[in-house]
C-alpha positions in Angstrom: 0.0 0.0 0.0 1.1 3.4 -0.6 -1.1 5.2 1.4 1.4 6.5 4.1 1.0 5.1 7.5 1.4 8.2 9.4 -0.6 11.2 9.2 1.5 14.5 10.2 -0.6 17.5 10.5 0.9 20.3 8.2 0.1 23.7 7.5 -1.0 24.7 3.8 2.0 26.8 3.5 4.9 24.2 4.6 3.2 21.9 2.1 3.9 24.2 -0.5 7.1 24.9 0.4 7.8 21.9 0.3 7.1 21.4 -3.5 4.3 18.6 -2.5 2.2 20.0 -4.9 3.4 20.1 -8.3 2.1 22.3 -11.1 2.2 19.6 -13.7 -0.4 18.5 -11.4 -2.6 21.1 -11.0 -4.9 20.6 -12.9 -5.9 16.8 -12.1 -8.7 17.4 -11.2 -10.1 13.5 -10.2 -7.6 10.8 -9.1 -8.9 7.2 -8.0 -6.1 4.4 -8.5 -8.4 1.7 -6.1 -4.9 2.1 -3.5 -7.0 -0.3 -0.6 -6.8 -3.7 0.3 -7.0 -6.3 -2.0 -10.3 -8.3 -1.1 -11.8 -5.4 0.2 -14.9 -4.2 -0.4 -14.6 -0.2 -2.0 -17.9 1.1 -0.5 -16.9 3.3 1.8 -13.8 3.6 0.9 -12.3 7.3 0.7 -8.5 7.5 -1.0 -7.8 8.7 -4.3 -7.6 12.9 -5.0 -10.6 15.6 -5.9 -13.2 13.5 -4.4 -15.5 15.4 -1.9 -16.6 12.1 -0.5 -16.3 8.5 0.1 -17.7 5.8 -2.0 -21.2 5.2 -1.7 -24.5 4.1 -2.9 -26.2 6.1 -6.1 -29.8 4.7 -4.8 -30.7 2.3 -2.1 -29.4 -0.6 -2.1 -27.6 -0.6 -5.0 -24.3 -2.0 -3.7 -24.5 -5.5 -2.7 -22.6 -7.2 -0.7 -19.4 -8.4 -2.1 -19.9 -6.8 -5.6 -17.3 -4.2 -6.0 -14.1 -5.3 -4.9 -10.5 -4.6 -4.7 -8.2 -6.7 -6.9 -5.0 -7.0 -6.0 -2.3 -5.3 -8.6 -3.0 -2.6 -11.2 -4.0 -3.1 -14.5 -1.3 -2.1 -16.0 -2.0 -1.4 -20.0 -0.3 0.8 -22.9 2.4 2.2 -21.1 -0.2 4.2 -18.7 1.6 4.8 -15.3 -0.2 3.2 -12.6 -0.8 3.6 -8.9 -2.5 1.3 -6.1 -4.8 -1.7 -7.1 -7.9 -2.0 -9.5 -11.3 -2.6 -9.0 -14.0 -5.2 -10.1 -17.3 -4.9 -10.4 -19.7 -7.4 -10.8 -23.8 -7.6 -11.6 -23.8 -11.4 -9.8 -25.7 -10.3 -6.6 -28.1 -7.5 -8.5 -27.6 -4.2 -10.5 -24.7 -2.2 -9.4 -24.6 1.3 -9.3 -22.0 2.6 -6.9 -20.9 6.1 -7.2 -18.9 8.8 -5.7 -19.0 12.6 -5.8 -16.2 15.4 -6.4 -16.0 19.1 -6.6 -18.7 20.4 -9.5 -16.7 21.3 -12.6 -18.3 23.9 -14.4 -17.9 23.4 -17.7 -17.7 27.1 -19.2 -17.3 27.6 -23.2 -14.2 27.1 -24.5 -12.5 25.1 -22.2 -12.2 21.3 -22.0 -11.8 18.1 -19.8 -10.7 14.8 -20.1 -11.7 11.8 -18.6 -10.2 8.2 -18.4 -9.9 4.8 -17.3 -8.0 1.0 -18.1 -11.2 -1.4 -18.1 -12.5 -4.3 -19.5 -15.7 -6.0 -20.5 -15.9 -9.3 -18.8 -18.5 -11.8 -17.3 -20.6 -14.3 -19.1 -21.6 -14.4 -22.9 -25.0 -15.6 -23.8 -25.4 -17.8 -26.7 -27.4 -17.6 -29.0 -27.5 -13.9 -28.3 -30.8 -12.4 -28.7 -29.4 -8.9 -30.4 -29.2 -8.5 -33.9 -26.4 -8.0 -34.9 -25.4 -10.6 -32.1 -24.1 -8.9 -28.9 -23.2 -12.1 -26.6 -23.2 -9.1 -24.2 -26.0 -7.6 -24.3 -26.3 -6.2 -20.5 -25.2 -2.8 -19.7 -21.8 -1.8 -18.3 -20.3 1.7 -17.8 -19.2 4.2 -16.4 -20.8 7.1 -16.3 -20.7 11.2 -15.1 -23.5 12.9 -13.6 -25.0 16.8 -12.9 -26.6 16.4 -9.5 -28.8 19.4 -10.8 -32.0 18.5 -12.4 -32.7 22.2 -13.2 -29.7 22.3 -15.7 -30.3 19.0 -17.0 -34.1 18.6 -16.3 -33.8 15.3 -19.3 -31.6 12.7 -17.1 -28.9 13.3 -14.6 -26.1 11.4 -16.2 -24.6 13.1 -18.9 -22.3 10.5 -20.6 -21.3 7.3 -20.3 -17.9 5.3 -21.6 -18.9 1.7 -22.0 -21.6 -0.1 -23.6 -25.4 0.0 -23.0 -28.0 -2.8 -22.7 -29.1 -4.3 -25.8 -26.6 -2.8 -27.5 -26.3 -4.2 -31.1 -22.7 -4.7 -31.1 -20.2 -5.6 -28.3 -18.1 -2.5 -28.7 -16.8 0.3 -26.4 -19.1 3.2 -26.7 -20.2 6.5 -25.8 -23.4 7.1 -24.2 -24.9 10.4 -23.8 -27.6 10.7 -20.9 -26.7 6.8 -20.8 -29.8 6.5 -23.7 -28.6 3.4 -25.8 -30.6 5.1 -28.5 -28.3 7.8 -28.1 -24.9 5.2 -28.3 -22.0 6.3 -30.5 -19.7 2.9 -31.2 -16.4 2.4 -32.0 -15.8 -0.8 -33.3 -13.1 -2.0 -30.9 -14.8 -4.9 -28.5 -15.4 -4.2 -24.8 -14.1 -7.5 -24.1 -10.5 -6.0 -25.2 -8.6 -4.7 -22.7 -8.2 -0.5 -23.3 -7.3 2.8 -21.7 -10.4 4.7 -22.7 -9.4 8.5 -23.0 -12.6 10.8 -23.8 -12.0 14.9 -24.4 -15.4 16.9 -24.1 -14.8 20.4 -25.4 -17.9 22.3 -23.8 -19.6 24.5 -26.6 -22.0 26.7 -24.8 -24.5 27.0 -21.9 -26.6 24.2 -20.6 -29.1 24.1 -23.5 -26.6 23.7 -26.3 -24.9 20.1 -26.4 -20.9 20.3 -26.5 -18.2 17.8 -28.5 -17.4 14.6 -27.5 -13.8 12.3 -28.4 -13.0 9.1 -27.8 -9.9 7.0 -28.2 -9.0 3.8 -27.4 -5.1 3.4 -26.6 -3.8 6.4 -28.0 -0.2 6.6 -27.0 0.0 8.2 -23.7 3.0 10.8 -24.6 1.5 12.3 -27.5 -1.9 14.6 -27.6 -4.0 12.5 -30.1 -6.1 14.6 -33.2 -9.4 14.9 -33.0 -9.0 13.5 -36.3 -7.9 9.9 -34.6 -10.8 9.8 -32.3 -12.6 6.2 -32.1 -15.8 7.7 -31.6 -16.6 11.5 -32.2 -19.7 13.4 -31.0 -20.2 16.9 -32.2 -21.9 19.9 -30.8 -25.5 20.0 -33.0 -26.0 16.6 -33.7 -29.0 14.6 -32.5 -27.5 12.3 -29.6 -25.1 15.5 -28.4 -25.8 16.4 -24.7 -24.3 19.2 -22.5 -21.9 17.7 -19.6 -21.4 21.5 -17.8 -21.7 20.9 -14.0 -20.9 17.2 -13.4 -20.2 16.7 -9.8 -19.9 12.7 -9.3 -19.3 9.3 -11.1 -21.4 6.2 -11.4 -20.3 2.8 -12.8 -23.5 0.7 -14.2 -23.0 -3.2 -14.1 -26.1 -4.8 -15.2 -27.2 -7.8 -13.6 -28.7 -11.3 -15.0 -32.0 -10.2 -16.8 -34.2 -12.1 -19.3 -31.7 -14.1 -19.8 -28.9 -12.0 -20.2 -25.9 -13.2 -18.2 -25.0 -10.3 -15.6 -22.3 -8.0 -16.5 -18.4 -7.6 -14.6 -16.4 -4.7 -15.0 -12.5 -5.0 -14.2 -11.1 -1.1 -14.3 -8.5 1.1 -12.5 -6.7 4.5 -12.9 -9.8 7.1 -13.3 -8.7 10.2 -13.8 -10.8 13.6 -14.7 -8.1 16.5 -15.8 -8.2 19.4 -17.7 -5.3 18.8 -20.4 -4.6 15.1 -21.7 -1.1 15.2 -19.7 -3.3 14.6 -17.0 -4.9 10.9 -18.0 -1.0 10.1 -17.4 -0.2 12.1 -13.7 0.4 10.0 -11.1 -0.1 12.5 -8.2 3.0 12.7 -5.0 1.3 10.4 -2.4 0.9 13.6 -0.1 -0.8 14.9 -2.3 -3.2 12.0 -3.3 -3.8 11.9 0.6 -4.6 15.4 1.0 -7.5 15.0 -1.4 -8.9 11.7 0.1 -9.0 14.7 3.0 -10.8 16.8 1.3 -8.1 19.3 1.8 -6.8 19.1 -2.0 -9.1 22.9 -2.7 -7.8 24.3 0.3 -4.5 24.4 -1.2 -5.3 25.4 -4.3 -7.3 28.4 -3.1 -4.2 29.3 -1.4 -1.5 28.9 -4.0 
């Protein structure tokens, strides 16, 4: 574990003086590399950076017992520096819907944020599969970014998802506006492959106008891909473009067995919210990763 055993309480400034916080860092905004026990169970759990909370439940009961689990060991994938453990999630004991909040990003026109993760699709393939084309996994697994604030986004809370819905006609990594499978934008590339999924959304305009969404699939973490490149683009105007100004927490979706569909299982680590794409790659000074699981992290930063 790299969470450090002792807990020294520190002023702001000494921190700084210190050169604990770095300013390649600065603007990583979200941090959670699953840094717990293996074998333990994550709800409740609280490490990680820019969270404002620990995990919890999105609605009652939607968290059982045993179904989102540490893993022992990162997965480590296309050269992404890694930190902690991973996480698996599974829909065995029921739908799974875990989430966990962190400070509202606002989302203003003309700026941008990026959002990432290592997962893979995993679980049970039903055969014959009842999709056409055939998805032999057809149940719904992603993760997903929410606007607490129906007023903004009076349509559905969740704003986009990275993943693949239920009854989806092809097992692919997707993205998923307002997690609408009408509204799914696939990429080809199978869920079932193992991928650091790196989404830019570029915001466009106020809550009413939808912004543009990228998506790439193991673009090479030392170069800023092209939009051009992207795996699955989204533009501002068309039909299944949403606005995502004002997200303020996280939700992974594992679908469990229904109508015989086999439940879903989610294996994923490293999720990281930034605002340049030199961010998906910052692994944060463990001081620093500590001081937001304290909820100290915008303390600092209004200070600096």
């Amino acid at each position: 574990m790299r969470t450090p055993s002792t807990i020294r309480t520190v002023s702001a400034t000494a921190l700084l003086g210190l050169g604990l916080i770095q300013s390649s860092q600065a603007t990583l905004l979200v941090y959670e590399p699953f840094d717990y026990t293996a074998g333990s169970d994550i709800l409740g759990q609280n490490g990680g950076l820019g969270f404002t909370g620990a995990w919890r439940e999105h609605s009652a009961g939607s968290v059982p017992a045993g179904s989102f689990t540490v893993t022992s060991g990162s997965l480590s994938h296309n050269g992404v520096p890694t930190s902690g453990n991973s996480a698996l999630a599974t829909g065995e004991f029921g739908t799974l819907q875990p989430a966990r909040d962190f400070g509202e990003i606002a989302g203003t026109a003309g700026t941008s944020i990026w959002i990432s993760y290592i997962g893979q699709r995993q679980g049970a393939a039903q055969d014959p599969a009842t999709t056409s084309p055939p998805n032999m996994y057809p149940r719904g697994v992603n993760i997903g970014v929410f606007d607490v604030d129906e007023v903004a986004n009076p349509g559905r809370a969740e704003r986009v998802g990275i993943g693949n819905s239920s009854n989806a006609s092809e097992n692919e990594w997707s993205l998923i506006p307002e997690g609408s499978g009408t509204l799914r934008e696939g990429s080809t590339v199978p869920f079932t492959d193992l991928a650091w999924a790196v989404m830019r959304v570029d915001f466009v305009g106020d809550a009413t106008v939808g912004d543009d969404y990228y998506l790439w699939l193991d673009p090479d973490p030392g170069v800023e891909p092209s939009t051009g490149s992207a795996d699955v683009t989204i533009l501002s105007g068309e039909a299944n473009s949403v606005d995502s100004s004002g997200i303020d927490f996280m939700r992974p979706f594992i679908g469990n067995e229904s109508s015989g569909r086999p439940f879903g299982v989610l294996a994923f680590d490293e999720l990281r919210i930034g605002t340049t794409y030199s961010d998906m790659s910052a692994v944060p000074e463990p001081s620093v990763a500590l001081l937001g699981g304290l909820g100290l992290l915008g303390l600092l930063r209004r200070r600096r």
